[in-house]
C-alpha positions as CSV (number, residue, x, y, z in Angstrom):
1,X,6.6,25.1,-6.4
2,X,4.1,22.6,-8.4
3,X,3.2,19.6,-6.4
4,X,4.4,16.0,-8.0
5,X,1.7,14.0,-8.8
6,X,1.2,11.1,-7.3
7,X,0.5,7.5,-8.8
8,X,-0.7,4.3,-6.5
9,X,-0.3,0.6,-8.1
10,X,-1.8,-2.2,-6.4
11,X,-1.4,-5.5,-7.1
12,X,1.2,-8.2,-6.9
13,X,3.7,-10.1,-8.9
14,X,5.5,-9.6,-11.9
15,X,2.3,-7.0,-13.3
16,X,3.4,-4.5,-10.4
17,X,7.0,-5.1,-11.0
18,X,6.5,-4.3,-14.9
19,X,3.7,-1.1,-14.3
20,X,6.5,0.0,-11.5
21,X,9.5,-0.7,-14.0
22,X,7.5,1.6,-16.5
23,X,7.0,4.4,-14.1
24,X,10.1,4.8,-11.8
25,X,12.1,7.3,-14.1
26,X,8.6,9.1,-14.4
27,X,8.2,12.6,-13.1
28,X,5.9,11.4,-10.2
29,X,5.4,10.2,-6.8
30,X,5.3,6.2,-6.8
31,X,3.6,4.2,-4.4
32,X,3.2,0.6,-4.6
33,X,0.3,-0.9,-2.6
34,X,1.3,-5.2,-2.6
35,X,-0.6,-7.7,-2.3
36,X,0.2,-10.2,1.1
37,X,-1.6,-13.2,0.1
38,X,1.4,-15.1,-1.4
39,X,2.2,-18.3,-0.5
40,X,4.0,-20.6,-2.7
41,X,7.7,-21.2,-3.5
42,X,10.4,-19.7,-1.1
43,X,7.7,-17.1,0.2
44,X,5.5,-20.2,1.3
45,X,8.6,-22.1,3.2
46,X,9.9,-18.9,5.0
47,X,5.7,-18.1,5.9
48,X,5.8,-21.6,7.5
49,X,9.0,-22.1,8.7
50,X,9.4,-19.0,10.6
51,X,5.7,-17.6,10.7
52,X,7.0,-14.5,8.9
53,X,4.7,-12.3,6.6
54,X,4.7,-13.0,2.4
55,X,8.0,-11.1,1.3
56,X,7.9,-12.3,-2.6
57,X,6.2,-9.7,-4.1
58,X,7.2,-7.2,-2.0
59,X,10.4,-8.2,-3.2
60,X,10.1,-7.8,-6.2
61,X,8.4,-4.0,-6.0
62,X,11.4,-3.1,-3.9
63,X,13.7,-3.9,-6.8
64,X,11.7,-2.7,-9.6
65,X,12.3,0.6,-7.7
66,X,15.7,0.3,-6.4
67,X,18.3,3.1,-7.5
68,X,20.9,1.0,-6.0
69,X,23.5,-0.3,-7.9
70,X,22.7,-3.6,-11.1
71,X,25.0,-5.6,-8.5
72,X,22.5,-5.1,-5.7
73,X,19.1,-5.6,-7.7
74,X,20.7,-8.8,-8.7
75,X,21.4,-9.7,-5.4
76,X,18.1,-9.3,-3.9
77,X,16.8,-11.4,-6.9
78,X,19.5,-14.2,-6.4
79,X,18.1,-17.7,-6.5
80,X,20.3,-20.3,-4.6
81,X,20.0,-23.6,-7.0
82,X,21.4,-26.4,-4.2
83,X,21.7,-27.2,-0.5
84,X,19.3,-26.3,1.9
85,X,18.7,-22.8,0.3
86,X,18.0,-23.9,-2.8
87,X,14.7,-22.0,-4.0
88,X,15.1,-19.3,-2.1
89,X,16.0,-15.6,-3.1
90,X,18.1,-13.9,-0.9
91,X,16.0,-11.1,-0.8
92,X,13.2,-12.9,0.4
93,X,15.5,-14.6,3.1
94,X,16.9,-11.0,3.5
95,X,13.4,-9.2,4.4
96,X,12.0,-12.1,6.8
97,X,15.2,-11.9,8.8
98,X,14.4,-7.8,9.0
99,X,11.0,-8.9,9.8
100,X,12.8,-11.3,13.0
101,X,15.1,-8.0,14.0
102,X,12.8,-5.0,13.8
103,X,9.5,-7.6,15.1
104,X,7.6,-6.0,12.2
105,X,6.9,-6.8,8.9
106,X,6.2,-2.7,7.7
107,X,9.5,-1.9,9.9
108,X,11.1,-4.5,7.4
109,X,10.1,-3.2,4.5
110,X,11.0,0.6,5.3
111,X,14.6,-0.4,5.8
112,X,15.0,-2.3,3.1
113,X,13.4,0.5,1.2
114,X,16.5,2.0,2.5
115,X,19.2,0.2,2.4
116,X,17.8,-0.5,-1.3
117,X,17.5,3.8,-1.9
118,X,13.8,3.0,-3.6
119,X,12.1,5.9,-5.4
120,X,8.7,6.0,-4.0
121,X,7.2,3.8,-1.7
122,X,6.8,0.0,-1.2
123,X,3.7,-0.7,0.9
124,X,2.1,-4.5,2.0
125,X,-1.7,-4.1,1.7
126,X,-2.1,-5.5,5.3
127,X,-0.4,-6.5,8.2
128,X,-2.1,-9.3,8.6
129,X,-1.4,-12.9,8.6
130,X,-3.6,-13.9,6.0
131,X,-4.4,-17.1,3.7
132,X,-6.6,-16.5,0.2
133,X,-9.7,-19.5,-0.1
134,X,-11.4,-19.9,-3.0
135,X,-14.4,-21.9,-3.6
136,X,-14.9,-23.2,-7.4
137,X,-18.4,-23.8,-8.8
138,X,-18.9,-27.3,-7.8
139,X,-18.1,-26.7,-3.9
140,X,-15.4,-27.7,-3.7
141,X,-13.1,-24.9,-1.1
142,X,-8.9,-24.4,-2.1
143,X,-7.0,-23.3,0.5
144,X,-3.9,-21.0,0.0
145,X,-2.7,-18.5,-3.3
146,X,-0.1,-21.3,-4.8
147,X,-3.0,-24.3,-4.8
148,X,-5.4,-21.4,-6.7
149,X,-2.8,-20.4,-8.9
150,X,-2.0,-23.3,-10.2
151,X,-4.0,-26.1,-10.6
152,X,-3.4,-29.5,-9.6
153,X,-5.8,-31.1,-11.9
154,X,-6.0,-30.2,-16.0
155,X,-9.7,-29.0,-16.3
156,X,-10.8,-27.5,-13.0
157,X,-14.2,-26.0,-12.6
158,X,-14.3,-22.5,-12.3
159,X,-13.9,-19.6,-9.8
160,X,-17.0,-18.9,-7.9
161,X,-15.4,-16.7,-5.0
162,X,-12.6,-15.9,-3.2
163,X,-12.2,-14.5,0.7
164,X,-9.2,-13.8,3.0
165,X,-9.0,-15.7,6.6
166,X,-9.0,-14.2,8.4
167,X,-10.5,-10.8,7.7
168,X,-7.5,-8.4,7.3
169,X,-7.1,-4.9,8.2
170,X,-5.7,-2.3,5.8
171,X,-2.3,-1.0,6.4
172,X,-3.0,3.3,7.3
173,X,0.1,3.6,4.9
174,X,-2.3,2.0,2.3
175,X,-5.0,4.3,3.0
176,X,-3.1,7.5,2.9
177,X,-1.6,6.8,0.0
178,X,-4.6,6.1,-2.1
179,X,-6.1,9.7,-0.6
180,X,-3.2,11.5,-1.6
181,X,-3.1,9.9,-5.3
182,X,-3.9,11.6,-8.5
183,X,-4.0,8.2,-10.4
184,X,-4.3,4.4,-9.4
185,X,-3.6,1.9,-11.4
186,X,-4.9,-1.0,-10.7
187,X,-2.7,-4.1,-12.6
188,X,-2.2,-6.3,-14.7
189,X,-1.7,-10.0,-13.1
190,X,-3.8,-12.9,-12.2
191,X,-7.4,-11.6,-11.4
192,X,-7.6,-13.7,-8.5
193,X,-4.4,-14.1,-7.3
194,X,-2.9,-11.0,-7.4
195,X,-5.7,-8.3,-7.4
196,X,-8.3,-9.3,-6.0
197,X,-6.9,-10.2,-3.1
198,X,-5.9,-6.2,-1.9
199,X,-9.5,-5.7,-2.4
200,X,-10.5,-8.5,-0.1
201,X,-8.6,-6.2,2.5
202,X,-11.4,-4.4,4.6
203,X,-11.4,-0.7,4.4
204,X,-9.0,-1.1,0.8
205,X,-12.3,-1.0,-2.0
206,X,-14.0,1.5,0.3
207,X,-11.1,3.8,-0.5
208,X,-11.3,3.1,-3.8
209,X,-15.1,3.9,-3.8
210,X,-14.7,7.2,-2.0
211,X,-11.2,8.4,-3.8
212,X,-10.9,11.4,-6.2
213,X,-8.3,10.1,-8.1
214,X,-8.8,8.5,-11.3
215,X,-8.8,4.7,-11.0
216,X,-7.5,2.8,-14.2
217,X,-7.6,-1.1,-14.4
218,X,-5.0,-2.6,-16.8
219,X,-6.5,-5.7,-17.9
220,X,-3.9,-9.1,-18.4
221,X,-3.2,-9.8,-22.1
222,X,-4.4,-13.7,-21.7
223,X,-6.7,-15.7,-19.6
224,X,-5.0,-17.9,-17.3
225,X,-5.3,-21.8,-17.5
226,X,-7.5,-22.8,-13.7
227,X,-8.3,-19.5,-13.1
228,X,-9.7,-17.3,-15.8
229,X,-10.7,-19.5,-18.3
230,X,-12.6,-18.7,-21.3
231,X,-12.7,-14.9,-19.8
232,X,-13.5,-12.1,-22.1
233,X,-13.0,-8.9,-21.9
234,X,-16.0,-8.4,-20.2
235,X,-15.6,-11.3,-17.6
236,X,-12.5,-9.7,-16.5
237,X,-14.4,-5.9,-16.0
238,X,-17.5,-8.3,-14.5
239,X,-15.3,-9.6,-12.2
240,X,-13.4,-6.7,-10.9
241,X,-16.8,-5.1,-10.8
242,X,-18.2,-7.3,-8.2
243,X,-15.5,-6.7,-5.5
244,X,-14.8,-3.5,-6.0
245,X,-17.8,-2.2,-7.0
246,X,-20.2,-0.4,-9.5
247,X,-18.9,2.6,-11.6
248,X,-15.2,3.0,-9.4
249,X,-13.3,2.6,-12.5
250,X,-12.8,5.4,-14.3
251,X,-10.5,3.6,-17.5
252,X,-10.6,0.0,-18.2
253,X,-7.2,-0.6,-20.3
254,X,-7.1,-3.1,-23.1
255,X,-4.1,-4.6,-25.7
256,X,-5.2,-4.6,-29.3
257,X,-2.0,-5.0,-30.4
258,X,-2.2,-8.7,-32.3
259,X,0.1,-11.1,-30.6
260,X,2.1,-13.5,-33.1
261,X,0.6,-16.5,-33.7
262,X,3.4,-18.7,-33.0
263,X,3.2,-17.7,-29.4
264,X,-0.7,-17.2,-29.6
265,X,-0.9,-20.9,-30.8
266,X,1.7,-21.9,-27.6
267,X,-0.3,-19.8,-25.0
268,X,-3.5,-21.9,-26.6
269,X,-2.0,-25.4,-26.2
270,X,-1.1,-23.9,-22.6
271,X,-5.3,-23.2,-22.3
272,X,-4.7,-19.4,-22.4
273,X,-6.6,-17.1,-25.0
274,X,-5.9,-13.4,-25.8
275,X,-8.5,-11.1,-24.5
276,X,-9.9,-8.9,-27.0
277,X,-10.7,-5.4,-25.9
278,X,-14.5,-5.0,-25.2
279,X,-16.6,-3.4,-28.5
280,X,-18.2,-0.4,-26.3
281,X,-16.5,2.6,-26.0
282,X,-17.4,2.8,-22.0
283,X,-18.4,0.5,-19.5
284,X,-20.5,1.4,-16.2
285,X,-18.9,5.0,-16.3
286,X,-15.4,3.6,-17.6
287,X,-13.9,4.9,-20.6
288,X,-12.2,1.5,-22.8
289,X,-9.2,2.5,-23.7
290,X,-7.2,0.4,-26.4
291,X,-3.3,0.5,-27.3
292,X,-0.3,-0.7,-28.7
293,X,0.6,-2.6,-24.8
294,X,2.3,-5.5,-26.3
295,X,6.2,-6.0,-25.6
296,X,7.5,-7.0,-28.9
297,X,11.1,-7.6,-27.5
298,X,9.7,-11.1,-26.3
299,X,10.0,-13.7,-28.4
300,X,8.3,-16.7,-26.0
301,X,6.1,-15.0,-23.8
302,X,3.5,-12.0,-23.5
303,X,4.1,-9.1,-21.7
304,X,3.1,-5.5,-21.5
305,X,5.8,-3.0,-22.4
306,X,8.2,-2.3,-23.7
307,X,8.5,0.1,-20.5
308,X,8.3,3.7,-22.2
309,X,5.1,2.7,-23.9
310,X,3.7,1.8,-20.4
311,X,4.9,4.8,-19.0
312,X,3.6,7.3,-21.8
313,X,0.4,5.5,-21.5
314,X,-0.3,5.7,-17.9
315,X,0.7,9.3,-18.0
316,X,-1.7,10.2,-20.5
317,X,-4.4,8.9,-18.0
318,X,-3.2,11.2,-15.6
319,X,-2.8,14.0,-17.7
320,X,-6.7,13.5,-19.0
């Protein structure tokens, strides 16, 4: 009988719900490794309310690869808009109360990864109770994911590093997932706020290093206003370079599909730019690889998609 190949995303957000979205009626083995640095919004009340782990993101991978019914995805995703749950999802409400019951956060996640009959598997990149710092250029130390992600002031000096307090541990479900995978895909989302933090984890870029699957890095179609500034193609590949390392990457992954300049010229006013893929062919041992990625189904924002151009895409890598 052939063995299913297996494919590990990390990262966080609405770039592993959209790679995940892609991939779950794909042939393969799914394994989402999430980032657990979120803090803002409903996750960031429930996280400091209750002292429960980040459940946003994980919420959203658990849908994205939910064969449940449309009525049940949409549940989990419900929004309350007044009284004293306004803000929060129910799913996120939903998985910290798991979290309460069980008296862990992985024990949470498995059964709502069965209760929500997920293809694959839904895994928090630590266990940990952790908060992302960042320290910009001038000194100057953020505290917390939210206050990174979005800046408080208009023109904010940049990035100079990130760390994790504490220091986390990697979750073994993590670690045997990225030695059983055939391809990871590291991707897309905010560089510092949704992928870089998994490879703050300890033990999490060593794997990565060591792995013999093929590691692809799916690069975001814009910069991001406060956080990736001015960032070319090459700033983005710099960037992932220096916390996970020289010559990991086996495919960098760029858009050259032109966005329309009506929402080009909005993204701009926002103090987003496109990034343009890279003029070399490789880069430290990675192979550039340039496609069609851009959702043309959206009207007002950039995405990556539409989902079977994802999928046929990421299955070429594996198939290489």
């Amino acid at each position: 009988m052939k063995t299913m190949k297996r494919i590990v995303t990390i990262g966080g957000g609405t770039g592993t719900f959209t790679v995940l979205g892609a991939l779950k009626n794909a042939p393969v083995h799914l394994s989402a490794i999430v980032s657990m640095a979120d803090d803002g919004g409903s996750t960031g009340i429930l996280r400091d309310s209750y002292g429960v782990l980040p459940p946003g993101d994980i919420r959203r991978a658990l849908v994205a690869l939910s064969e449940e019914s449309e009525a049940m995805r949409e549940l989990f995703n419900y929004r309350f808009g007044k009284g004293d749950l306004r803000g929060h999802s129910f799913g996120n409400i939903f998985l910290s109360a798991l979290e309460k019951v069980t008296g862990n956060f992985g024990a949470a996640v498995s059964e709502a990864s069965r209760i929500l009959r997920i293809k694959g598997d839904v895994i928090p990149v630590t266990l940990d109770n952790v908060r992302l710092f960042a320290r910009l250029v001038d000194g100057r130390v953020i505290r917390g994911e939210t206050n990174i992600d979005i800046p408080r002031v208009k023109h904010r000096p940049a990035i100079a590093d990130i760390w994790l307090t504490p220091n986390a541990r990697l979750n073994p479900e993590a670690r045997q997932a990225i030695r059983k995978a055939d391809l990871i895909v590291i991707g897309p989302g905010d560089i510092y706020t949704s992928i870089i933090p998994n490879l703050l984890v300890r033990g999490l870029a060593q794997e990565l290093r060591n792995t013999k699957a093929r590691v692809a890095y799916l690069c975001n179609l814009t910069t991001k206003a406060g956080e990736t500034d001015g960032f070319t193609a090459r700033d983005f590949l710099e960037t992932m370079e220096r916390y996970l390392g020289k010559k990991v990457l086996d495919y960098a992954v760029f858009n050259n599909r032109k966005i329309p300049g009506a929402i080009a010229r909005r993204y701009t006013r926002e103090g987003a730019s496109v990034v343009v893929p890279p003029g070399e062919t490789t880069w430290h041992g990675a192979t550039i690889v340039t496609a069609d990625l851009l959702d043309a189904r959206s009207k007002k924002f950039v995405r990556h998609g539409p989902p079977e151009k994802l999928e046929r895409l990421l299955l070429s890598l594996l198939a290489k």
